[in-house]
C-alpha positions in Angstrom: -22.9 95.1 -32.6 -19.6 96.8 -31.8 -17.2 96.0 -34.1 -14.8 95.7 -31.4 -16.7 92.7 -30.0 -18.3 91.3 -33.1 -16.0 88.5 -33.4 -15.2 88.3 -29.7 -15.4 85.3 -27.8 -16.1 84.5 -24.1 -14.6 81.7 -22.6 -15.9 80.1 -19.1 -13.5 80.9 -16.2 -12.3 78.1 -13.4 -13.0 74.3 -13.3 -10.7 72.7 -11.1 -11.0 76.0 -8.5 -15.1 74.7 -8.2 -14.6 71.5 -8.0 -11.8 71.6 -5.3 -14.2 72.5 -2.1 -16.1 69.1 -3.2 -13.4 68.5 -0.4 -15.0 64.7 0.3 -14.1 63.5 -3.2 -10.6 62.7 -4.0 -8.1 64.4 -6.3 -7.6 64.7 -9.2 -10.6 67.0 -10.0 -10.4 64.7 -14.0 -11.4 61.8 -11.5 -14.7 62.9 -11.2 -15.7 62.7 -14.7 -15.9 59.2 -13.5 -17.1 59.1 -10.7 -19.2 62.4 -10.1 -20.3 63.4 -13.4 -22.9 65.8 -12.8 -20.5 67.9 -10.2 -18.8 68.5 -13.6 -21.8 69.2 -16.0 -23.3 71.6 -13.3 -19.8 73.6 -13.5 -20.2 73.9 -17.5 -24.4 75.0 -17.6 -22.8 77.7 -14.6 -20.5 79.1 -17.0 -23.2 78.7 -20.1 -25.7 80.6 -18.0 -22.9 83.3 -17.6 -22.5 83.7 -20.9 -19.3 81.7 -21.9 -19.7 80.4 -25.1 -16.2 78.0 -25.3 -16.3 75.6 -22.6 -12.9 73.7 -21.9 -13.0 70.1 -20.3 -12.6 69.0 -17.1 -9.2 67.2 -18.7 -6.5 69.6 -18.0 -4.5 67.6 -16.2 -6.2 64.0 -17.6 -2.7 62.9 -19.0 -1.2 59.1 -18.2 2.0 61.4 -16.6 0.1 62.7 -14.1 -3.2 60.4 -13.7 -0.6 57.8 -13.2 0.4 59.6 -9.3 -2.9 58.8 -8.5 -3.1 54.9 -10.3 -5.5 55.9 -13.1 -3.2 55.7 -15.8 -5.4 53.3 -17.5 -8.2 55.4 -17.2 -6.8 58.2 -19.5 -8.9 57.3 -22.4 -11.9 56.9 -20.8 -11.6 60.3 -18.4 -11.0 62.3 -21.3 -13.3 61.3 -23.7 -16.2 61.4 -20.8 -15.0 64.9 -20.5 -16.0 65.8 -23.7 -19.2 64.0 -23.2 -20.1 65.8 -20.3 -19.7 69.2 -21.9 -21.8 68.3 -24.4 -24.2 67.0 -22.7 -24.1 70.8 -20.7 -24.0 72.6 -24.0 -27.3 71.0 -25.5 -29.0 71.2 -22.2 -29.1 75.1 -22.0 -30.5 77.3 -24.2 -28.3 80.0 -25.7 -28.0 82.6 -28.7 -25.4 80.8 -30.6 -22.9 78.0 -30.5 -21.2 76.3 -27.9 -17.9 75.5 -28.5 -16.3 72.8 -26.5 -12.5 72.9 -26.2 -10.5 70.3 -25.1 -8.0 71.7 -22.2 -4.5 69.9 -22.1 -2.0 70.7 -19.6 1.5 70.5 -19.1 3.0 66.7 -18.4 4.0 66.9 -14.5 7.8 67.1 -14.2 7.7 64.5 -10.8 5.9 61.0 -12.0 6.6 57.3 -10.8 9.7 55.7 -12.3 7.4 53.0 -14.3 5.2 55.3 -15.9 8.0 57.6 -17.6 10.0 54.9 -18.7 7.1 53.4 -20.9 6.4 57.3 -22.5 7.5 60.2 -23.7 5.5 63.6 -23.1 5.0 63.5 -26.8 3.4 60.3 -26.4 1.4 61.4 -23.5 0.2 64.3 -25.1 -0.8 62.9 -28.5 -2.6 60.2 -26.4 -4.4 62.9 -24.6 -5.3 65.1 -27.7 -6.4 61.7 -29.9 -9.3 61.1 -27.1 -10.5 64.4 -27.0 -10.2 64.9 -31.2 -11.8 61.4 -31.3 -14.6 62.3 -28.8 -15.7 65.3 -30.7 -14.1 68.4 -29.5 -14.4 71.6 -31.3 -10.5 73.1 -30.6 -7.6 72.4 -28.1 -6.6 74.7 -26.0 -3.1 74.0 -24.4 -2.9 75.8 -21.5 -0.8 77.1 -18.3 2.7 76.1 -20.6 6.1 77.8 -19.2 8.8 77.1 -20.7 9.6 76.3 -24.7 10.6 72.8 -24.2 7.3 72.5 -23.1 5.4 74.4 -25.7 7.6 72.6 -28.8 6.7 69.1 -26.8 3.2 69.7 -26.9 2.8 71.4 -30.1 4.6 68.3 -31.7 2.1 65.6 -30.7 -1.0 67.3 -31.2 -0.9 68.8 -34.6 -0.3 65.5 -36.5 -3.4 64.6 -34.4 -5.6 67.5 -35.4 -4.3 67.2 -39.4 -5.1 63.7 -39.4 -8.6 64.7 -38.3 -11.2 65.2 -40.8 -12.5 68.4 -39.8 -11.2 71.7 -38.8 -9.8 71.8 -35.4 -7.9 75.6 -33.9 -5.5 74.4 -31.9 -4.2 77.7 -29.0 -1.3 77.3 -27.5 -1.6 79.8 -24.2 1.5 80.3 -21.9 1.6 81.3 -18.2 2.8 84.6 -17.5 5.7 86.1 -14.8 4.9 89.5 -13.2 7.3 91.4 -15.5 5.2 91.9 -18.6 8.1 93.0 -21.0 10.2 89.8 -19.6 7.4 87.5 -20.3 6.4 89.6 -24.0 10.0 88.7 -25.5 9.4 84.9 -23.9 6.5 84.3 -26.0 7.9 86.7 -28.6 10.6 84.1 -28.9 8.6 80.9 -28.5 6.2 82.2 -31.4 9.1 82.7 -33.5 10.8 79.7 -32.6 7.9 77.2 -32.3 4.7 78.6 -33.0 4.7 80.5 -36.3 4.8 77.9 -39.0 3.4 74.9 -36.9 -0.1 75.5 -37.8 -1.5 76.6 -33.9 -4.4 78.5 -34.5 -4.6 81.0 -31.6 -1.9 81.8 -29.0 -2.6 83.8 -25.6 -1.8 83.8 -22.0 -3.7 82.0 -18.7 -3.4 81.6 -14.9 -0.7 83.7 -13.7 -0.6 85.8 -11.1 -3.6 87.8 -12.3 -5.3 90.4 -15.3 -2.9 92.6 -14.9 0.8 90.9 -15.8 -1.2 89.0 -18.8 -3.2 92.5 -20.3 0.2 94.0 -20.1 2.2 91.5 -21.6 -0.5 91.6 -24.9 0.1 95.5 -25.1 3.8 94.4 -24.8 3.5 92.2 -27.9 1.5 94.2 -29.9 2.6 93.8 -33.8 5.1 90.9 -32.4 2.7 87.6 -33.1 0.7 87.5 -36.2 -2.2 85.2 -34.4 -5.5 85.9 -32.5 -4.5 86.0 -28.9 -6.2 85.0 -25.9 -6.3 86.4 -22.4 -7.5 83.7 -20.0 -6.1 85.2 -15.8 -6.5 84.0 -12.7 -8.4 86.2 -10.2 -4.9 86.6 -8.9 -2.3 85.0 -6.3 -4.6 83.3 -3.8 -4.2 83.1 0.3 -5.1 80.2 2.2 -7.1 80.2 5.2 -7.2 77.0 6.6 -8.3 74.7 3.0 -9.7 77.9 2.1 -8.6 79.6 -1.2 -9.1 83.4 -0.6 -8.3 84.7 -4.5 -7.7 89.0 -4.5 -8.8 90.1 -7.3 -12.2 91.0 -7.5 -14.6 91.1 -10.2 -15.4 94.5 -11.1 -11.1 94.7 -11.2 -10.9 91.7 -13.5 -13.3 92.9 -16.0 -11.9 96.3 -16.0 -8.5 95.2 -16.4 -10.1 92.5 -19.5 -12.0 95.6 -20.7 -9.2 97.2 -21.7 -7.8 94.8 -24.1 -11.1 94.7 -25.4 -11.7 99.0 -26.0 -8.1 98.2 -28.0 -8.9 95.4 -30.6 -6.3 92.9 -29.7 -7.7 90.0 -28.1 -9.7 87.4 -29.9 -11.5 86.0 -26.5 -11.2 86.0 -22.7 -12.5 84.5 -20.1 -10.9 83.3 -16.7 -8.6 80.7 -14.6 -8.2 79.7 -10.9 -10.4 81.8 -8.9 -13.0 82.8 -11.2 -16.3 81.6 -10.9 -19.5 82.1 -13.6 -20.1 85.5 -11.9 -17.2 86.6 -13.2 -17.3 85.8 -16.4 -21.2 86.8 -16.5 -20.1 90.3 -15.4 -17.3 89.9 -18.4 -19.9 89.1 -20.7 -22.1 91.7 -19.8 -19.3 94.1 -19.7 -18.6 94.0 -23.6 -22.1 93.3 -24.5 -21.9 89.7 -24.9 -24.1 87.0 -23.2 -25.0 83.6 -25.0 -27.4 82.7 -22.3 -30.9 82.9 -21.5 
């Protein structure tokens, strides 16, 4: 194999995107790990018969902070850890090359929640309560994603690495921040967030997701090249989407995002990609196939 892909890995693309025109069920999409199960397992075997071989939970926004808008707060146990459930259920129900790896995705706490559920928390607490379900429901990383500002990223990174140390296996923790269109801008940002926060707390892998598409997040690596002394991840959106009607219309195409992925990949300095909003399993199986990758039969 190419030595430039050898240690690559492909992550899946979109949940909350393919779940959203399920338009009869209500929000939040973590809801339906409850109530609509399979909706969510049929999104993970999509992106294993892609090729993705890390699939992140249908959890990224399963905190008490922001389940609590919706009166699930109790339920943020249980919704995470069935998250993790059904992506292992997916992962041993097809039949791939190699391993699956299921990551556990963790959001940012929602700055806007009802008065009684903040003043019984802290985001600390909220996120080491997120980050002990999925740890003690089996996950094989955490991946926090879509993170913009340092308060943020030192909040998070705070509660969940006691968690995973206390753990009694191995478990990467990436840390992956939401780019701004001016790449050099957001490069020192995560230059200075790495060197602030990141570098001696024991995260694993640190990247980029979402944003406002390949392009700002490809150039903000090259921007940081020789800057952050981890393996980085590139994780875009399929770009700032339109709205007709309660249609999402997303403008970046596929052959673009791979292209724009590609290039990162010809250069040696990304450890995995995959997608967020507006990618589906087509993209990411014409990623796969792209670098020569595809853990799927």
């Amino acid at each position: 194999m190419d030595e430039r892909v050898s240690d690559l890995v492909i992550f899946d693309g979109a949940m909350g995107t393919m779940l959203l025109p399920q338009s009869k069920y209500r929000l939040p999409c973590e809801r339906l790990n409850l109530s609509h199960s399979e909706l969510v397992e049929n999104v993970h075997r999509a992106y294993l018969h892609a090729g993705a071989q890390v699939l992140r939970t249908n959890s990224f926004a399963a905190n008490r902070l922001s389940l609590s808008r919706y009166g699930l707060e109790e339920e943020t146990v249980h919704i995470n850890r069935e998250a993790v459930a059904i992506a292992h259920r997916a992962s041993v129900s097809v039949n791939v090359k190699g391993p699956v790896r299921i990551a556990g995705s963790i959001g940012p706490v929602p700055l806007s929640v009802p008065e009684f559920a903040m003043a019984s928390c802290t985001p600390e607490s909220v996120y080491a309560e997120q980050a002990e379900a999925l740890v003690g429901a089996g996950v094989d990383m955490l991946v926090c994603e879509t993170f913009q500002t340092a308060l943020a990223v030192a909040q998070v990174v705070a509660a969940v690495m006691p968690v995973v140390r206390r753990a009694n296996r191995t478990i990467p923790v990436a840390v992956c921040l939401t780019p701004t269109v001016d790449s050099a801008q957001t490069a020192d940002f995560a230059a200075s967030i790495y060197d602030t926060v990141v570098r001696d707390s024991g995260v694993g892998f640190f990247g980029f997701n979402c944003g406002t598409g390949p392009e700002s997040i490809v150039q903000s690596i090259i921007a940081l090249r020789g800057r952050i002394n981890l393996p980085l991840l590139a994780l875009p959106s399929a770009g700032v989407p339109t709205f007709t009607g309660e249609s999402a219309v997303y403008p970046v195409g596929i052959e673009r995002f791979c292209a724009e992925l590609s290039n990162l990949v010809n250069r040696s300095m990304v450890a995995g990609i995959g997608g967020c909003c507006g990618t589906t399993p087509a993209y990411i199986e014409a990623l796969a196939t792209s670098v020569g990758l595809r853990a799927a039969n």
